[in-house]
C-alpha positions in Angstrom: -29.1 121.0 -80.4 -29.9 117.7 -80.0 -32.6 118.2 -77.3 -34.9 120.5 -79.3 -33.9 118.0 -81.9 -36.0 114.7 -80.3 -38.5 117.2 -79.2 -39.5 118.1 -82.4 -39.4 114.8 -83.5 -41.2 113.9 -80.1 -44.6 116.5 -81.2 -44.7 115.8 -84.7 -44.9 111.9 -83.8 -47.4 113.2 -81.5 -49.7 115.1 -84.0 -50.2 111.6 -86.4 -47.2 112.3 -88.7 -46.1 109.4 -90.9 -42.9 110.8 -92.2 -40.1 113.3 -90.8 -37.2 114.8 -92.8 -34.5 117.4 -92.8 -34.5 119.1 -96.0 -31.6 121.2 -97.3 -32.3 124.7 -98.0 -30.5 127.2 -100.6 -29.5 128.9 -96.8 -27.6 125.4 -96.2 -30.4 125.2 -93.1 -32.3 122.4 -92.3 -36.3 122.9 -93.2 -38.7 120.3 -91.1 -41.3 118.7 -93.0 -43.7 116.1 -92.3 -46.2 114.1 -93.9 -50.0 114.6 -91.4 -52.5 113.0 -92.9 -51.1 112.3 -96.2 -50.3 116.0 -96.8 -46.8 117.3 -96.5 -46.4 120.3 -93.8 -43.6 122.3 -92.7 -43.2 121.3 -88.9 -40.4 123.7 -88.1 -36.9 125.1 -89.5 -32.8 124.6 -88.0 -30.6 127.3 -88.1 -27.3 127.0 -90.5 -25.3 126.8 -87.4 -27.2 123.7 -86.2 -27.4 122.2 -89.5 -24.7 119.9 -89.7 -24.9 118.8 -85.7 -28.9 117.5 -86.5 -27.6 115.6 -89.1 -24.6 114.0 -87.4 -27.2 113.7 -84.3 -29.7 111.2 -86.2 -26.5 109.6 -87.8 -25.4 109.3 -83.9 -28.6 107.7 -82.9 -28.9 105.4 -86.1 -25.3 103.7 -85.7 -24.0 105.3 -88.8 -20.4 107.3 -89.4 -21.4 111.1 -89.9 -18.5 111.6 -92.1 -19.4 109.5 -94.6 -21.7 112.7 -96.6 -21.9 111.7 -100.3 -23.2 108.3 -100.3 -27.2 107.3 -98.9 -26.8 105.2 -96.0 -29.5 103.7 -94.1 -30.1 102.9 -90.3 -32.5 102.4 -87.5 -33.3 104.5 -84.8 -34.1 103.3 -81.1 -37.3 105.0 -80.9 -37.4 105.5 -77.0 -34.7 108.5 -78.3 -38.0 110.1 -78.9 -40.5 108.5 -76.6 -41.8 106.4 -79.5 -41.6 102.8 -78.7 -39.9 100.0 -81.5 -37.5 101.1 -83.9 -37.8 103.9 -86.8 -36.3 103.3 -90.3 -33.6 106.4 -91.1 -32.1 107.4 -94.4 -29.9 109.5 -95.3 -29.3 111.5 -99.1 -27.1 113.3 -100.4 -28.4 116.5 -102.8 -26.7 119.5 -104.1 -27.7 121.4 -101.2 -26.7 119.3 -98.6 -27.4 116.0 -96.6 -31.4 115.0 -96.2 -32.8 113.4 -93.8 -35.9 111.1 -93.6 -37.5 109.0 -90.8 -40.8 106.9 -91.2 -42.4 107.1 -87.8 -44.9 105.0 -86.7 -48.4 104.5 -85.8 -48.8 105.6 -81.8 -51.5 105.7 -79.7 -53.8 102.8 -79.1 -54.2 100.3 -81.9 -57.2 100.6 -83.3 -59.5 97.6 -82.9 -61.2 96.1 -86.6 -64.5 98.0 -85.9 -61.9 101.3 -85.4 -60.3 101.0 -88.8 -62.9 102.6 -91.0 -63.7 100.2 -92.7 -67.2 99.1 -93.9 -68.8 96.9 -91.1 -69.2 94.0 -94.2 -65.8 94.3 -94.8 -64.5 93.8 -91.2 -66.8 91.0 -90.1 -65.2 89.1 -93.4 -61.8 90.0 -92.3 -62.7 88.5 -88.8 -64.0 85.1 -90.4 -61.0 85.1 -92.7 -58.6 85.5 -89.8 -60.4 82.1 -87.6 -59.7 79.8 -90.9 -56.7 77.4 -89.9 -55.2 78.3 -93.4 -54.6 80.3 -96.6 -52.9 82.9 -97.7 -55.0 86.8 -97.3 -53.1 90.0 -98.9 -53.7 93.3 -98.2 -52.7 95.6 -100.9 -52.4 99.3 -101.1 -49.7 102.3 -101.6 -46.8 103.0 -98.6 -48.8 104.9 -95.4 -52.1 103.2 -96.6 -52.4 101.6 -93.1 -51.6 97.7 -94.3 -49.8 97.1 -91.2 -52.3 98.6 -88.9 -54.9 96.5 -90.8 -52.7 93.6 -90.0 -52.3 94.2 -86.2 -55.6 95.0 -85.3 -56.8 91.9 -86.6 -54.3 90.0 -85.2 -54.3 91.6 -82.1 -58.0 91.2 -81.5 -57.3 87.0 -82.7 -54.4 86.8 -80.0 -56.6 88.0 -77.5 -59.4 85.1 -78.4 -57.8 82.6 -79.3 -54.5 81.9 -77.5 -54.4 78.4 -78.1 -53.4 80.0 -81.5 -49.8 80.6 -82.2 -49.5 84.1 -83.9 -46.0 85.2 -85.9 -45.0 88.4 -87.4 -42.4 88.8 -89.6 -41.4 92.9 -90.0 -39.5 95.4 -90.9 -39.4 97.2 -88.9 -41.2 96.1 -85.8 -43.6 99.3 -85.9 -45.7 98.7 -82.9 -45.7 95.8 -80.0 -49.1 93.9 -79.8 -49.5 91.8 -76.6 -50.1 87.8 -77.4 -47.7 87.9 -80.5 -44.1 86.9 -81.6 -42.5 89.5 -83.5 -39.5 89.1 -85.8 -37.1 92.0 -87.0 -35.6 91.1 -90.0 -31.9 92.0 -90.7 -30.9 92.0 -94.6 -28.1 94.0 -94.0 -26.5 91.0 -91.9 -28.9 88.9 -94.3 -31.7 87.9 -92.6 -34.8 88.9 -94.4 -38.2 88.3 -94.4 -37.7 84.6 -96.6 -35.0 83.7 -94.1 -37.0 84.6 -91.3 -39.8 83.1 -92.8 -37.8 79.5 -93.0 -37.0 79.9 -89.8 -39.8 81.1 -88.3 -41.8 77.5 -89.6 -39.6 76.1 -87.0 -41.5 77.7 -84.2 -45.1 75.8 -84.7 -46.8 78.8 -85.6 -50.4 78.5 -86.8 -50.5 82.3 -88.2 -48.0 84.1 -90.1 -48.2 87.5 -90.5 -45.6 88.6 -93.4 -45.1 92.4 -93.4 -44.6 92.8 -97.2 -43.8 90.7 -100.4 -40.5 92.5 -102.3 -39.1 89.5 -103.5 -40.0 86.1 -105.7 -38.4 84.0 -102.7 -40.6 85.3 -99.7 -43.6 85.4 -101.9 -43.3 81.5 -103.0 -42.4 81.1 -99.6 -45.5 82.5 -98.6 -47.8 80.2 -101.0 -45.9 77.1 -99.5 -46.8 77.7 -95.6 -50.3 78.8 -96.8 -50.9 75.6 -98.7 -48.9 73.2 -95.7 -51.7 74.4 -92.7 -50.7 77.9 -91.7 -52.9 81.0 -92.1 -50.2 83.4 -94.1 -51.1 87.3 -94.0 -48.8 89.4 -96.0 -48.7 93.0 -98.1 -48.2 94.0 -101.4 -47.6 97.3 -102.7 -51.1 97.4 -105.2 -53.6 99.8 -106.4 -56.4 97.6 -106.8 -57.3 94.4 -105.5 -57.5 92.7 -109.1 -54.0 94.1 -109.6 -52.4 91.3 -106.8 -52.4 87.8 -108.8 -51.0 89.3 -111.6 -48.2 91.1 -109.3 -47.3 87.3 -108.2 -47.6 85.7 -111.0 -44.7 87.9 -112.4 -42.6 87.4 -109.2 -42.8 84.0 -110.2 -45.0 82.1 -108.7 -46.6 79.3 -109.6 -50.6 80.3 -110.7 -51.6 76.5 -109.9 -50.5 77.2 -106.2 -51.0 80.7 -106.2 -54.9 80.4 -106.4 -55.6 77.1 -104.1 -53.8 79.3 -101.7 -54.8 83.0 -101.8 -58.2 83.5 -100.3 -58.6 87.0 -100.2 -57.3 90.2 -101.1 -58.2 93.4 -99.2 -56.8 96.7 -101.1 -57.0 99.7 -99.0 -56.3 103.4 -99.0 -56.2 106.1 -96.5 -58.4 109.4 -97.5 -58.7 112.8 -95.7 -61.7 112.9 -93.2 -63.8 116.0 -92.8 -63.8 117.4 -89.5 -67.4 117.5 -88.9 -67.1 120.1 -86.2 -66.9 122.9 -88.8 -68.1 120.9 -91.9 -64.6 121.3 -93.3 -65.0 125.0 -93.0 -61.7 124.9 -91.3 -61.2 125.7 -87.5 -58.6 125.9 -85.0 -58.8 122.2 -84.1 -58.5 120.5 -88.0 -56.1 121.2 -90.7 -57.6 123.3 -93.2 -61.1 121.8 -92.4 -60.0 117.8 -92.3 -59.2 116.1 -89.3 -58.0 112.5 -89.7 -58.1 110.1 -92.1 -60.4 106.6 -92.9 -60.1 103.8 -95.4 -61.9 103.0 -98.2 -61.5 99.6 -99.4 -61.7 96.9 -101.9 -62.3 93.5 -101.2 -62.1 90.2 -103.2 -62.6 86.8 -102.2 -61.3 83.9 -104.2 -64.0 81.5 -104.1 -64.8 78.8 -106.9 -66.2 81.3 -109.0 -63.7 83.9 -109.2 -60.4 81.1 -109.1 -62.3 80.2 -112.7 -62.4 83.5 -114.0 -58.4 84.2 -113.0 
């Protein structure tokens, strides 16, 4: 079981999927869904039989005890299990039909450079000049799977690559992809190292970016505004509709609005839309999903100069 197992796990990772899960059926089977390009699909089915040995298998491979079955637990996953490379979040929910399972998988392939992201060529020869200042604080904002951290590493990866008299620092959760000419941090809260403790220590390590993978809590966020205001360039997430929608999202994790706004410089919010697949013209053909094929960003951008500091 656990073969067929990782290689279904193996192709959907390979056909773009953002999301696995085992879902209980009224059969007590196991139905395979994943999210492709923001839609959810059924990706295959296990037998009744099998049920109960997939679970305890991801369980297995995510350090957790598989007779623990009324209580959510949550893990990692060595992704090399299934020939993905970094770690994939696991969780694990019990429902009246049975235990679910749900992975977030992450981005393969090659990382996109900034010209590759889809975004609009004004908005990415910003980004660029915003990623060369010595310091400041940039958010990108948008919904989970709206490609923040991709955003994030192509930028950064392209930076590393120019500038490596420049000391660039991630701090994530997990470490999604490797990018050559970084340091990446995994941060631990279950053993209580999270991104504001790893942001403390990672200050010690003379970095002159900081890349924070997301803001959940007033401590890493004031954190944040701190390095950004003491010479680091801090890039971070936040889980926002609208770019407009960030400084007020601070503000009420409490931090201060007279060093919120010296520090932030610019927020990018960004959301990932079906693509047509221009082969059939969205018709719908053997080689697109129901006449898409991919995805691409659309964006909003707002830079905190003079002006709009006043206004907020």
């Amino acid at each position: 079981m656990s073969g067929a197992l990782e290689d279904l796990i193996r192709r959907t990772a390979a056909l773009g999927a953002s999301d696995f899960a085992l879902e209980p059926d009224d059969d007590a089977a196991l139905v395979a869904v994943a999210r492709i390009d923001g839609v959810r699909s059924v990706v295959g089915r296990i037998a009744r039989g099998d049920a109960a040995a997939a679970i305890a298998r991801l369980k297995s491979l995510a350090g957790l005890p598989a007779y623990i079955t009324d209580e959510a637990q949550d893990g990692r996953i060595d992704g090399s299990a299934f020939g993905i490379a970094g770690d994939l979040r696991a969780s694990f929910l019990p429902t009246v039909r049975g235990q679910r399972a749900a992975i977030r998988l992450p981005s393969i392939g090659i990382l996109p450079t900034p010209d590759g992201l889809g975004l609009p060529e004004e908005v990415v020869a910003i980004l660029r000049a915003l990623a060369r200042r010595p310091d400041g604080l940039i958010v990108v904002a948008g919904p989970t799977g709206s490609g923040k951290t991709t955003t994030l590493h192509s930028v950064l990866a392209e930076l590393a690559l120019e500038r490596q008299d420049r000391h660039v620092l991630t701090i994530e959760d997990p470490v999604e992809r490797r990018v050559a000419g970084i340091t990446q941090i995994e941060v631990a809260a279950a053993r209580g190292f999270g991104f504001c403790d790893a942001l403390t220590a990672a200050l010690r390590h003379d970095p002159d970016v900081i890349v924070v993978g997301e803001v959940r809590d007033p401590g890493t966020a004031i954190a944040c505004v701190r390095a950004a205001l003491t010479g680091h360039l801090v890039l971070t997430t936040v889980h926002a509709g609208r770019a407009a929608e960030v400084v007020p999202r601070l503000i009420e994790m409490g931090v201060d609005p007279d060093l919120l706004l010296p520090a932030l410089t610019a927020v990018l919010a960004q959301r990932l839309v079906r693509r047509r697949h221009l082969d059939c013209r969205g018709l719908g053909c053997a080689a697109c999903t129901g006449g898409f094929s991919g995805r691409q960003a659309v964006s909003d951008l707002l830079i905190l100069d003079q002006e709009a500091r006043a206004r907020l």
